[in-house]
C-alpha positions in Angstrom: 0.0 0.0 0.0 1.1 3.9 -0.7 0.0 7.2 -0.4 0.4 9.7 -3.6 0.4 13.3 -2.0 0.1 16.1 -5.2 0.5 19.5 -4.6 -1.6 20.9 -7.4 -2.1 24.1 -8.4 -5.5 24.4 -9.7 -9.0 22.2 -9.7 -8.3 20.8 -13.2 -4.6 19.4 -12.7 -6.9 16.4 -10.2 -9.3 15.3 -13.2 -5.2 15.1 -14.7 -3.7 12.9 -12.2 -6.8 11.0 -12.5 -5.8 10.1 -15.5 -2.3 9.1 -14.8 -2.9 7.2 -11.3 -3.0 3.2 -11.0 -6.5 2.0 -11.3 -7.1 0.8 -8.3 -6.3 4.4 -6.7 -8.7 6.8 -5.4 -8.0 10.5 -5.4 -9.4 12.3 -2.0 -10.1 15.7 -2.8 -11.2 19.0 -0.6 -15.2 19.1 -0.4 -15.2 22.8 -2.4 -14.5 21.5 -5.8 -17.7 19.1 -4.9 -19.5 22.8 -5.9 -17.5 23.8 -9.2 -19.9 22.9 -11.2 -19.0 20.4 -14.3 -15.8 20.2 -12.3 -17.4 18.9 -9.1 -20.1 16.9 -11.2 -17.7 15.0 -13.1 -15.4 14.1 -9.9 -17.8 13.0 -7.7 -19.2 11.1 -10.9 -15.6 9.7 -10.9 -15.6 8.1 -7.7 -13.3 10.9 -5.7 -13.5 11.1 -2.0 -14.4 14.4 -0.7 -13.3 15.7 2.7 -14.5 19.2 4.6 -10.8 20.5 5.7 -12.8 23.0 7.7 -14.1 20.4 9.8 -11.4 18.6 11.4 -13.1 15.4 13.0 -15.4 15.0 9.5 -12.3 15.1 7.8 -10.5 11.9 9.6 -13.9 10.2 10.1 -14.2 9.8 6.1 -10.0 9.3 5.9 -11.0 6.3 8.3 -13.6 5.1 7.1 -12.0 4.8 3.6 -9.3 3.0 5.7 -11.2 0.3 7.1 -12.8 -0.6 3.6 -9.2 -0.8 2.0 -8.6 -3.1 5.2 -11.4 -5.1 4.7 -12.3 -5.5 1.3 -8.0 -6.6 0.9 -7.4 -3.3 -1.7 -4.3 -1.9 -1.5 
């Protein structure tokens, strides 16, 4: 198992990195792109995990719950 972190400069370089990612990889992305518009609508239509950065505890409840599926569906 691995982590990709990208530092990415604007909303459209993540439907990029979509793109070049293994397969079996899914992008987590900041909940404000959710509301761009086409952009939001075609990554949540791609499977991206959204967190809220403003809310701290959301935030790690959806990092862990993405966690525990990895663990118990045997993804890595």
């Amino acid at each position: 198992p691995y982590v990709i972190v990208c530092n990415h400069q604007a909303s459209l370089d993540l439907m990029g990195m979509v793109e070049v990612i293994p397969e079996r990889c899914v992008p987590i992305a900041k909940k404000e792109l959710l509301y761009m518009g086409t952009v939001g609508w075609a990554c949540w239509l791609s499977g991206i995990i959204f967190i809220d950065r403003h809310r701290r505890e959301a935030a790690i409840d959806v990092i862990s719950q993405t966690a525990r599926t990895m663990w118990r569906e045997n993804v890595r």
